[in-house]
BAFI-3210 file (N, C-alpha, C; in Angstrom, 3 decimals, decimal comma, padded with zeros to 6 digits):
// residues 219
n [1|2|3|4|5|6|7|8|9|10|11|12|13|14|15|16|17|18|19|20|21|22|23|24|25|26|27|28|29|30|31|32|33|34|35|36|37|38|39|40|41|42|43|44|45|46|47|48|49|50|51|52|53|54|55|56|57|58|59|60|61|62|63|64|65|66|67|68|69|70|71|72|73|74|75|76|77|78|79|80|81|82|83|84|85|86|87|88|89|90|91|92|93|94|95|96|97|98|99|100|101|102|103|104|105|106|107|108|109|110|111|112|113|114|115|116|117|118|119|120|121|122|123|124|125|126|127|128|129|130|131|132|133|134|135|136|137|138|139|140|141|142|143|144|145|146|147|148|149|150|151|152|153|154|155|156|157|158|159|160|161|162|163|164|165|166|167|168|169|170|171|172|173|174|175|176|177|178|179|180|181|182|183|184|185|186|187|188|189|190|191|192|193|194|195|196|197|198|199|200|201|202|203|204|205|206|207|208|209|210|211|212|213|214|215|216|217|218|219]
n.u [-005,771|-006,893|-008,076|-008,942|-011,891|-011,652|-008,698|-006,275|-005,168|-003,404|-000,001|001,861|004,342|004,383|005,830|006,111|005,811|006,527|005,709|008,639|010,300|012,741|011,115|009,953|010,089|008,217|009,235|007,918|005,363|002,236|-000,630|-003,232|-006,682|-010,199|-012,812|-015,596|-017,365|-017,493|-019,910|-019,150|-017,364|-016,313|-017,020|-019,085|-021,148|-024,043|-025,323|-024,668|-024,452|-024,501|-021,927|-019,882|-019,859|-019,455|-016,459|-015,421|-015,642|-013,574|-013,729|-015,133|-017,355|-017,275|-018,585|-018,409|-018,170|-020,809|-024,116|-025,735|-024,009|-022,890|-020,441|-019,421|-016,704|-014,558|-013,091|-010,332|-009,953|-008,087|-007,325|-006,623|-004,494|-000,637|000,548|-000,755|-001,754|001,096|000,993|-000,622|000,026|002,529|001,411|-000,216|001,308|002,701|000,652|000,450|-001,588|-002,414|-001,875|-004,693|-005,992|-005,881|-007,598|-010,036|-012,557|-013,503|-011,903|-009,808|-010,766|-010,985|-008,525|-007,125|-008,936|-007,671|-005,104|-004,679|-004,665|-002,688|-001,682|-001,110|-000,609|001,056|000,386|-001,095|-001,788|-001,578|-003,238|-004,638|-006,635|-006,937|-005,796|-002,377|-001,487|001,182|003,861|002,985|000,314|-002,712|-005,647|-008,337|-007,270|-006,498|-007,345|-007,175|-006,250|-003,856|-001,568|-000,796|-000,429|001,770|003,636|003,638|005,034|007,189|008,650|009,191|007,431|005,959|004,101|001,611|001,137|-001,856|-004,747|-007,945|-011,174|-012,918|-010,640|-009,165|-011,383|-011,595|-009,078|-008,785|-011,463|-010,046|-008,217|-009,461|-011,318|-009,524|-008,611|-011,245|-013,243|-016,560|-017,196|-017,805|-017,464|-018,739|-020,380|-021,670|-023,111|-022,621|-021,809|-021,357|-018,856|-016,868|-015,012|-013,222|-013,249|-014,953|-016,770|-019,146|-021,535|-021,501|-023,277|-023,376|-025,533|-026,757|-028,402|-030,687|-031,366|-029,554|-027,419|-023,908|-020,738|-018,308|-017,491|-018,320|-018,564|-020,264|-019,657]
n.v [-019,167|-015,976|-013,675|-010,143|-009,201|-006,727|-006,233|-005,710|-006,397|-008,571|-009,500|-010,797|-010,633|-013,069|-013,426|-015,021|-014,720|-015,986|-015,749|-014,400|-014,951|-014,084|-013,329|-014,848|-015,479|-017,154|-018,397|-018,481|-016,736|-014,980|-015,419|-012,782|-012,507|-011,642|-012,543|-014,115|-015,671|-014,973|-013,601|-011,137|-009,238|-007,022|-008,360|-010,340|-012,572|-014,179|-016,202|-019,567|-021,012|-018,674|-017,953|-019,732|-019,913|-017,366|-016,802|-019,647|-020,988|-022,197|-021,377|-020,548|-018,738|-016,291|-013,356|-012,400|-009,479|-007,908|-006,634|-007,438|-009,718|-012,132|-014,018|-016,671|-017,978|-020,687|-019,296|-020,155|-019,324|-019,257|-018,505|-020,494|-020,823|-020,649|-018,090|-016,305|-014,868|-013,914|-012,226|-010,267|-008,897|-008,157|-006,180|-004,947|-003,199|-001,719|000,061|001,589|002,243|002,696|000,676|001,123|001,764|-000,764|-002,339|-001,293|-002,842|-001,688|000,550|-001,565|-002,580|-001,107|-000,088|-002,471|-003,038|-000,847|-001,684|-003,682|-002,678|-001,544|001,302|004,144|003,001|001,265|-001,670|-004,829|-005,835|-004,455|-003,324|-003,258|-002,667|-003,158|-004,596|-005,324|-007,565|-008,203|-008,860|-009,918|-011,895|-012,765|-011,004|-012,471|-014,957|-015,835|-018,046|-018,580|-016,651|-017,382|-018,200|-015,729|-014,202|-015,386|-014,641|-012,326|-012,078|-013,550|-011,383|-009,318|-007,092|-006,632|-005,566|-007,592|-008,254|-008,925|-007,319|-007,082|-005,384|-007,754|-009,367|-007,897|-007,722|-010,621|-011,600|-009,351|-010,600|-013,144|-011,651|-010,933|-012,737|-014,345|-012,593|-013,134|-011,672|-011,239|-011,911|-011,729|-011,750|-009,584|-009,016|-006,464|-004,016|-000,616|000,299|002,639|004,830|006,070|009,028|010,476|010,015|010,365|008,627|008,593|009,189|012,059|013,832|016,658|019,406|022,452|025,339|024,991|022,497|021,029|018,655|019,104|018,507|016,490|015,348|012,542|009,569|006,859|003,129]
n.w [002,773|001,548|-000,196|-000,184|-001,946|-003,138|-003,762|-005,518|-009,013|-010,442|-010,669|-008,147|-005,304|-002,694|000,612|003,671|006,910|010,466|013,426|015,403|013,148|010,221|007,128|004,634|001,521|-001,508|-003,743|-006,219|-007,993|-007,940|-009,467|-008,667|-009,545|-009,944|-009,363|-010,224|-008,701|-006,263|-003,731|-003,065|-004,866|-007,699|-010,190|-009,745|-010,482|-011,034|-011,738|-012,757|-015,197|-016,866|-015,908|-016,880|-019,172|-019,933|-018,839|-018,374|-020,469|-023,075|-025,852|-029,041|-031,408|-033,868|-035,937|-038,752|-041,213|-043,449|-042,382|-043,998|-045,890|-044,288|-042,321|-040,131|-037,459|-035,917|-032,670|-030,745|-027,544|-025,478|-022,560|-020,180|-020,665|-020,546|-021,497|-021,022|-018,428|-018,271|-020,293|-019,884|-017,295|-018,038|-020,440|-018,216|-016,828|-018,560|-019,212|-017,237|-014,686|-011,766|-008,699|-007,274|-009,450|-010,760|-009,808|-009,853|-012,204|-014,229|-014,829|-015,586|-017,254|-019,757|-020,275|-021,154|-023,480|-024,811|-024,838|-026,486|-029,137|-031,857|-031,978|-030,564|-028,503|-027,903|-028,412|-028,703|-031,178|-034,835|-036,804|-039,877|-043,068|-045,639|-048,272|-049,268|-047,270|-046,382|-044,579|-042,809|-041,550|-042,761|-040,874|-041,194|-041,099|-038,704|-036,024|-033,205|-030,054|-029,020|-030,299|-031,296|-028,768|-027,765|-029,909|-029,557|-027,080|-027,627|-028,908|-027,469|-026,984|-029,360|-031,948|-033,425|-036,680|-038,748|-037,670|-037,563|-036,670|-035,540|-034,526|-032,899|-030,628|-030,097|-029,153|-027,100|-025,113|-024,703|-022,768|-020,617|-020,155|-018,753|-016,538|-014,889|-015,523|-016,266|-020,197|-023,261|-026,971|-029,350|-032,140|-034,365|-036,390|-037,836|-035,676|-033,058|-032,476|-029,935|-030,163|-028,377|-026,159|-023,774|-022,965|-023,713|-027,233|-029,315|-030,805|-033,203|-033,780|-035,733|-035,212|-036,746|-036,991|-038,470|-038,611|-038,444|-039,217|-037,266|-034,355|-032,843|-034,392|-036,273|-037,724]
ca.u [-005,425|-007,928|-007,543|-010,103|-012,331|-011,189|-007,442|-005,695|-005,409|-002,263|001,382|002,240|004,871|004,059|005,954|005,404|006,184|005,685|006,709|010,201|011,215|012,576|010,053|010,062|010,052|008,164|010,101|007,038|004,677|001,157|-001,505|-004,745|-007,535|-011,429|-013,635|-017,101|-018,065|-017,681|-020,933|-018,621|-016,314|-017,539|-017,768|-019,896|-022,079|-024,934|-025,925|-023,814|-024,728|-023,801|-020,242|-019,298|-020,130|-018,293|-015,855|-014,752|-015,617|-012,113|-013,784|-016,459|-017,572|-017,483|-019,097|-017,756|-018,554|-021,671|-025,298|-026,237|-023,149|-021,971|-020,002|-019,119|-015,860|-014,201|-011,969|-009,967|-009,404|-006,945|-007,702|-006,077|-002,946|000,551|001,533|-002,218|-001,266|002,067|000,842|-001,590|000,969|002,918|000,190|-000,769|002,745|002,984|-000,735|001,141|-002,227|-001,996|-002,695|-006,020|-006,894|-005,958|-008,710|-011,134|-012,410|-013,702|-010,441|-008,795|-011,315|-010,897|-007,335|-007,015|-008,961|-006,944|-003,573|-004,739|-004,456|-001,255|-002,019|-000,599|-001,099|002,211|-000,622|-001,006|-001,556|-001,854|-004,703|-004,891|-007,957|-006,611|-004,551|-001,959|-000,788|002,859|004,986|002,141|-000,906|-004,465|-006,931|-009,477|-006,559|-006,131|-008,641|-006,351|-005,415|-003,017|-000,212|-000,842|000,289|002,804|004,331|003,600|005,694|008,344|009,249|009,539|006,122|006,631|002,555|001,776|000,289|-002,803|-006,272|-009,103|-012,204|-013,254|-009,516|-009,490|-012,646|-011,443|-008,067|-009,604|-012,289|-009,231|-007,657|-010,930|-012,018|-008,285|-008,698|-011,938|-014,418|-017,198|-016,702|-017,886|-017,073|-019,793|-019,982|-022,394|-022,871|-022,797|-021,362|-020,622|-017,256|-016,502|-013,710|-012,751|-013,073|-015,695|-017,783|-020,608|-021,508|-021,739|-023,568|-023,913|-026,622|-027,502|-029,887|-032,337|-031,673|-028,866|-025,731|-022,549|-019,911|-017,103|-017,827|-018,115|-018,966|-020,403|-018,550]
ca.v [-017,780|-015,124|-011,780|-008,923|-008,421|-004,679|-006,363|-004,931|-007,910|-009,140|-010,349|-010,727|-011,827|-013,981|-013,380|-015,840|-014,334|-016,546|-015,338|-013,365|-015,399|-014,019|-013,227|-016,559|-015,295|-017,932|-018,876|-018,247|-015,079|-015,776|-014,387|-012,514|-012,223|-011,314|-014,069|-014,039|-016,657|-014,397|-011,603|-009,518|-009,289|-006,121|-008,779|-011,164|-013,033|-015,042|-017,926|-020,424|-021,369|-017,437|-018,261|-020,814|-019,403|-015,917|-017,210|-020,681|-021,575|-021,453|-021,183|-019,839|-018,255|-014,811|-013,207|-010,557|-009,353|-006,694|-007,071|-008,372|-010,594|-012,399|-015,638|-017,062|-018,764|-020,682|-019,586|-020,558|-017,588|-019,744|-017,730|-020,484|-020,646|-019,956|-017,150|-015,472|-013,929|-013,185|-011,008|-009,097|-008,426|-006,950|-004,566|-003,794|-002,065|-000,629|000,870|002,886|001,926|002,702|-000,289|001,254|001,219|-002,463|-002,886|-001,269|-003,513|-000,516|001,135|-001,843|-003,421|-000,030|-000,179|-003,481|-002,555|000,038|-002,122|-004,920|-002,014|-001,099|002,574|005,339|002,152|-000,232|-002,838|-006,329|-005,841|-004,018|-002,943|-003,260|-002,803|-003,067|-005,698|-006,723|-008,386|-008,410|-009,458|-010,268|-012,803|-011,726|-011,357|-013,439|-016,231|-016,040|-018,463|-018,530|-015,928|-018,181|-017,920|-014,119|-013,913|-015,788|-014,113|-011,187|-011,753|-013,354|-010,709|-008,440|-006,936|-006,015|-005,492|-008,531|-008,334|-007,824|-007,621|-006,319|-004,908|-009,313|-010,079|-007,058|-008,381|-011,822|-011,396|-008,811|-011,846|-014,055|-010,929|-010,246|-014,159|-014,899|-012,193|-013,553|-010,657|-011,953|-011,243|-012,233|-010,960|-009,681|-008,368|-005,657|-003,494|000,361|000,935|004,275|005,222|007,096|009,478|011,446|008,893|010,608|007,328|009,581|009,207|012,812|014,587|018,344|020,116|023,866|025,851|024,590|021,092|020,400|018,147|019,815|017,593|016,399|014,871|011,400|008,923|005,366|002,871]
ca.w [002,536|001,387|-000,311|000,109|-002,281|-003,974|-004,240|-007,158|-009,554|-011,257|-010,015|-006,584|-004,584|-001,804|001,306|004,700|008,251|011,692|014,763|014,936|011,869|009,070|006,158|003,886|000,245|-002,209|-004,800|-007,467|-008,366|-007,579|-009,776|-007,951|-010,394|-009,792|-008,603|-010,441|-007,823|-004,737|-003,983|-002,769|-005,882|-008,401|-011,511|-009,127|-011,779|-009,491|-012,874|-013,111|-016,886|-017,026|-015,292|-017,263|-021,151|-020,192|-018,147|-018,634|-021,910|-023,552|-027,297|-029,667|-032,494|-033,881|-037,134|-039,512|-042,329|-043,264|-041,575|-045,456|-045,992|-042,710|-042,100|-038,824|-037,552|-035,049|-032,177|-029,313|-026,976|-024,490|-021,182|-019,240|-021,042|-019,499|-022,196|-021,320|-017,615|-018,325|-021,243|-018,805|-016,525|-019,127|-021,005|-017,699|-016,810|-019,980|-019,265|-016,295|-014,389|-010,369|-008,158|-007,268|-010,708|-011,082|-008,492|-010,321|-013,235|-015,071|-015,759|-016,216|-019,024|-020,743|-020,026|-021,820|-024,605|-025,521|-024,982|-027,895|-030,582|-031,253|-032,287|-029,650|-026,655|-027,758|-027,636|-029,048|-032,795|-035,502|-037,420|-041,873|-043,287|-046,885|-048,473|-049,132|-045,378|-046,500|-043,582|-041,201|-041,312|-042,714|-040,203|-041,380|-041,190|-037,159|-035,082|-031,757|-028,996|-028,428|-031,625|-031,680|-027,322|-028,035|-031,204|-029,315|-025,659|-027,832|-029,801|-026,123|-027,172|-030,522|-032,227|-033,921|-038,079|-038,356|-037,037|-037,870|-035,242|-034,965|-034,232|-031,458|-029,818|-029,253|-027,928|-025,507|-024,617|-023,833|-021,680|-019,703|-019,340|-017,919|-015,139|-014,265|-016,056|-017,665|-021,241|-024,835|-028,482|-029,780|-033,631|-034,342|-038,082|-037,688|-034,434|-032,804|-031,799|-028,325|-030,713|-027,614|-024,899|-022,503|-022,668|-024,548|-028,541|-029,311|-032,746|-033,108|-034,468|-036,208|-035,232|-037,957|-036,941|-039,592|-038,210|-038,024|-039,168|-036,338|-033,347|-032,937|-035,219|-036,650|-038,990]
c.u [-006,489|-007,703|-008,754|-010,399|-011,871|-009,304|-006,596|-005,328|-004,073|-000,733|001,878|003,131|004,692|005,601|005,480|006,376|005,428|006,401|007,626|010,819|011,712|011,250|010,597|009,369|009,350|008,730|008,671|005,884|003,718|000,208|-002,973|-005,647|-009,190|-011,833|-015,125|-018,530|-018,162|-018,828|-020,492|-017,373|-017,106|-017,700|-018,345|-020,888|-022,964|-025,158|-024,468|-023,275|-023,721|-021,923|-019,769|-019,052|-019,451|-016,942|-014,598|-014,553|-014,101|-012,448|-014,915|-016,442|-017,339|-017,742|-018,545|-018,287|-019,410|-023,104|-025,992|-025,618|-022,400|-021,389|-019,439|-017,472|-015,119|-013,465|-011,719|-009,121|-008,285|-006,659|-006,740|-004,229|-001,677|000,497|000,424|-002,070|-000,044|002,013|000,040|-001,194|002,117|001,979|-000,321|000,532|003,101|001,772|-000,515|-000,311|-001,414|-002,115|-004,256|-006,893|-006,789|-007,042|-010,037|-011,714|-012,992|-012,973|-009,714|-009,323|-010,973|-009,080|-007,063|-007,223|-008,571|-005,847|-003,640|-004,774|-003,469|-000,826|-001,923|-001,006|000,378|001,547|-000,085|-000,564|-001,543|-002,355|-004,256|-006,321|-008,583|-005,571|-003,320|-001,208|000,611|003,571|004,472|001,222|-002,232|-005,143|-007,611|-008,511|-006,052|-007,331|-008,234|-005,868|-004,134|-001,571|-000,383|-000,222|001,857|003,777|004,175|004,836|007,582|009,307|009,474|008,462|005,785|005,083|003,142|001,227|000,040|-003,925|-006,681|-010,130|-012,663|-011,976|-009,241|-010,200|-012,279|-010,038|-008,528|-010,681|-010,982|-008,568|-008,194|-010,972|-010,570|-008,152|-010,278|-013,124|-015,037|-017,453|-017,262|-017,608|-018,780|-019,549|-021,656|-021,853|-023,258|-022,744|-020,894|-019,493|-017,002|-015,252|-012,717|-012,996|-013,861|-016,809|-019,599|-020,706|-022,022|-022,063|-024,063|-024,763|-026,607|-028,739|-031,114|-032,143|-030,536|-027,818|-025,144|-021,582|-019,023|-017,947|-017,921|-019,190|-019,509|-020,077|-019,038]
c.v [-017,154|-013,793|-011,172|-008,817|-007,676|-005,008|-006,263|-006,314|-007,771|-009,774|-009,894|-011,364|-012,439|-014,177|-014,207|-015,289|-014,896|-016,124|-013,971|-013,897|-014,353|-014,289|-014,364|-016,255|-016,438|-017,410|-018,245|-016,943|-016,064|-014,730|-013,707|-011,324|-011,846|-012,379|-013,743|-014,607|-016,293|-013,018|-010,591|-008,628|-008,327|-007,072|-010,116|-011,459|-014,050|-016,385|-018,466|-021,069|-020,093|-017,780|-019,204|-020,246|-018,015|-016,064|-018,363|-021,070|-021,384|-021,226|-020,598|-019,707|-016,956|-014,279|-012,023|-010,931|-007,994|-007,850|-008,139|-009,626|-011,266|-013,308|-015,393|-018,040|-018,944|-019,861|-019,866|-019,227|-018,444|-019,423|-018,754|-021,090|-020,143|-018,659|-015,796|-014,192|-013,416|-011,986|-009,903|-008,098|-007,279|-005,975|-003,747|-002,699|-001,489|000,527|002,079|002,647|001,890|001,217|-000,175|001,170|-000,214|-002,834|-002,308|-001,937|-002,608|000,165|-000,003|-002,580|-002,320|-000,088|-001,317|-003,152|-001,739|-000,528|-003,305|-004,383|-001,519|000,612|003,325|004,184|001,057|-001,370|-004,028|-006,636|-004,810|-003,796|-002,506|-003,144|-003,039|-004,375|-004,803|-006,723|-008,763|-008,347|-009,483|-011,342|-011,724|-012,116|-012,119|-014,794|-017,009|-016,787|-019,089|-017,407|-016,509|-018,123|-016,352|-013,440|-014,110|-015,299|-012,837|-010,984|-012,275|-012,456|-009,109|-007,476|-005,746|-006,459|-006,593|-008,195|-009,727|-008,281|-006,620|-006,315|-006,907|-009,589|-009,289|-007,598|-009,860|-011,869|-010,575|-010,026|-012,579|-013,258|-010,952|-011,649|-014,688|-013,994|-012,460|-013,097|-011,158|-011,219|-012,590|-011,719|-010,900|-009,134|-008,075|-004,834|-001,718|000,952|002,241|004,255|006,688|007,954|010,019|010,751|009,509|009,739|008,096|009,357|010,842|013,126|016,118|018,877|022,078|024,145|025,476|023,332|020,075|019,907|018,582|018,692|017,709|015,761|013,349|010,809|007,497|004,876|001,632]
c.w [001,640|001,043|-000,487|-001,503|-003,425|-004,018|-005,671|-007,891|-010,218|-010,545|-009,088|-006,138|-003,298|-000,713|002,629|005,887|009,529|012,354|014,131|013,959|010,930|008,160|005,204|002,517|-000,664|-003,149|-006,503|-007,222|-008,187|-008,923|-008,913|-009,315|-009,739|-009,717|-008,764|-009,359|-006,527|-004,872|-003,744|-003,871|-006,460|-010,103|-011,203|-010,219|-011,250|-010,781|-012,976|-014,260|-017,155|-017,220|-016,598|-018,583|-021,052|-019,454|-018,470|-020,057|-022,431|-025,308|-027,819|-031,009|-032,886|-035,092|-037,789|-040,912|-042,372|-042,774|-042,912|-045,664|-045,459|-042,807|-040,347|-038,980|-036,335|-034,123|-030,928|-028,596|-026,029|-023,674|-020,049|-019,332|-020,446|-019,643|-021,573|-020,042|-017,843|-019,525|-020,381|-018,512|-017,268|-019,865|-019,859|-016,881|-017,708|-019,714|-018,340|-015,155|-012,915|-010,128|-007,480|-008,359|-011,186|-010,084|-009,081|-012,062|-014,050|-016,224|-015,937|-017,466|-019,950|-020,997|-020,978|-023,222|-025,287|-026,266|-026,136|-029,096|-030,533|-031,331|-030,946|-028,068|-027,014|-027,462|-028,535|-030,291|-033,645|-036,032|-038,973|-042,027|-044,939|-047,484|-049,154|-047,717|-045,630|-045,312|-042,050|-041,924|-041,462|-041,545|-040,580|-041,135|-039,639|-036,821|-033,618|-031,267|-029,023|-028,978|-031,421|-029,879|-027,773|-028,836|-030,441|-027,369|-026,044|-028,662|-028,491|-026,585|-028,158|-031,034|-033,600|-035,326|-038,195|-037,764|-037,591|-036,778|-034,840|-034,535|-032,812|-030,375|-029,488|-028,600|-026,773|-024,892|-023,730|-022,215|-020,665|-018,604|-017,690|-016,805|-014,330|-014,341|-016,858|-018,943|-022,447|-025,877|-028,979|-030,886|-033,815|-035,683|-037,402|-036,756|-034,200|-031,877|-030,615|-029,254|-029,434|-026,313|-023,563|-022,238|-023,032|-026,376|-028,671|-030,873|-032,243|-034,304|-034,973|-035,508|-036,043|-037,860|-037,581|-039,243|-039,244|-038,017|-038,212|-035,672|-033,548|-034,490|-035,365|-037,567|-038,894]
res [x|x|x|x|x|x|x|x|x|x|x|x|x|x|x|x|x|x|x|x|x|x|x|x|x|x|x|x|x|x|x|x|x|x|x|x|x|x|x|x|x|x|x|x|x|x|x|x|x|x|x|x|x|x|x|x|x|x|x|x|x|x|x|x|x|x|x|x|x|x|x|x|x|x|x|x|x|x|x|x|x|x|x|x|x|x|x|x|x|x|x|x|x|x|x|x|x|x|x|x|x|x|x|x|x|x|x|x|x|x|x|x|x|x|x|x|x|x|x|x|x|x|x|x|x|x|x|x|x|x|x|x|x|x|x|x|x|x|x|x|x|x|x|x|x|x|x|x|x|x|x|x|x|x|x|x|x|x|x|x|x|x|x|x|x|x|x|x|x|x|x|x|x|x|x|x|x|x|x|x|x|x|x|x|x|x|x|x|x|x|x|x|x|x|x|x|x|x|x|x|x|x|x|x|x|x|x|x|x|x|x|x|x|x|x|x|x|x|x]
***
């Protein structure tokens, strides 16, 4: 059996019809994810080394801190974990997302990344940036996807405490890798922020040259 290609990705049920039979319901949900390993797929990835390190790998590293003062530290993103599709599946029905847009991996990486903040998306976690972490877990203290799904599908998808922008970036990694998008965390100092979501960094200027506060920003 073989699905096209441009097939909208996530939980399916699986239906079997021969002849004039009756249709023959399976008993279990199937998942259909993206397939790096097919050319006709749109997150077709031709290296194999490639495949494997955005893909398979189930662990890593990831750095925070400032560009002066950095440290590094394990984690395990857990992509092929039970808890990992059934969280998908859920953020991506919360996301309201057609089935044509589950087919395009565009809107649904953006789509994702929205749904792992919990800020106006009912997403994954929560975001501190201040202490004290009173009746959640510091960020810096998470180094698993894996406890943070979990705490997050059993509580009927109740935003987990906290994260910070490195704790964001690797649960989205686990989201991405587990539908089949190649994906890494990367950590970067003075990034610019899309404020207004037209996939543009925008700065405005005066006539004499002089930025005009508003518009997007870097942090």
């Amino acid at each position: 059996m073989r699905s096209p290609a441009q097939t909208p990705v996530g939980r399916w049920t699986l239906g079997l019809k021969t002849g004039d039979e009756d249709v023959h319901v399976v008993d279990r949900h199937i998942y259909i994810i993206f397939n790096a390993w097919l050319p006709e797929d749109p997150v077709y990835m031709e290296n194999e080394e490639e495949r494997e390190f955005y893909i398979v790998k189930d662990s890593s590293v990831y750095f925070y801190g400032t560009h002066k003062n950095w440290a590094k530290k394990k984690w395990y993103y857990g992509q092929f974990e039970k808890v990992t599709l059934a969280a998908i599946e859920f953020l991506l029905r919360r996301s309201g997302l057609t089935s044509a847009q589950r087919a395009d991996h565009v809107m649904l990486v953006r789509a994702l990344a929205a749904a792992v903040n919990m800020q106006d998306d009912q997403g994954v976690m929560l975001g501190r940036w201040t202490t004290p972490f009173s009746g959640g877990t510091s960020p810096s203290a998470w180094n698993s996807t894996l406890p943070i799904l979990n705490k997050y599908m059993e509580s009927g998808g109740n935003a987990v405490k906290y994260a910070q922008c490195f704790v964001f970036g690797a649960v989205l990694t686990t989201l991405l890798r587990a539908l089949g998008i190649p994906s890494r965390t990367v950590t970067n100092f003075g990034s610019a922020h899309d404020d207004d979501g037209d996939m543009a960094v925008d700065y405005y200027y005066d006539e004499n040259e002089k930025h005009i506060p508003g518009g997007d920003q870097e942090w």
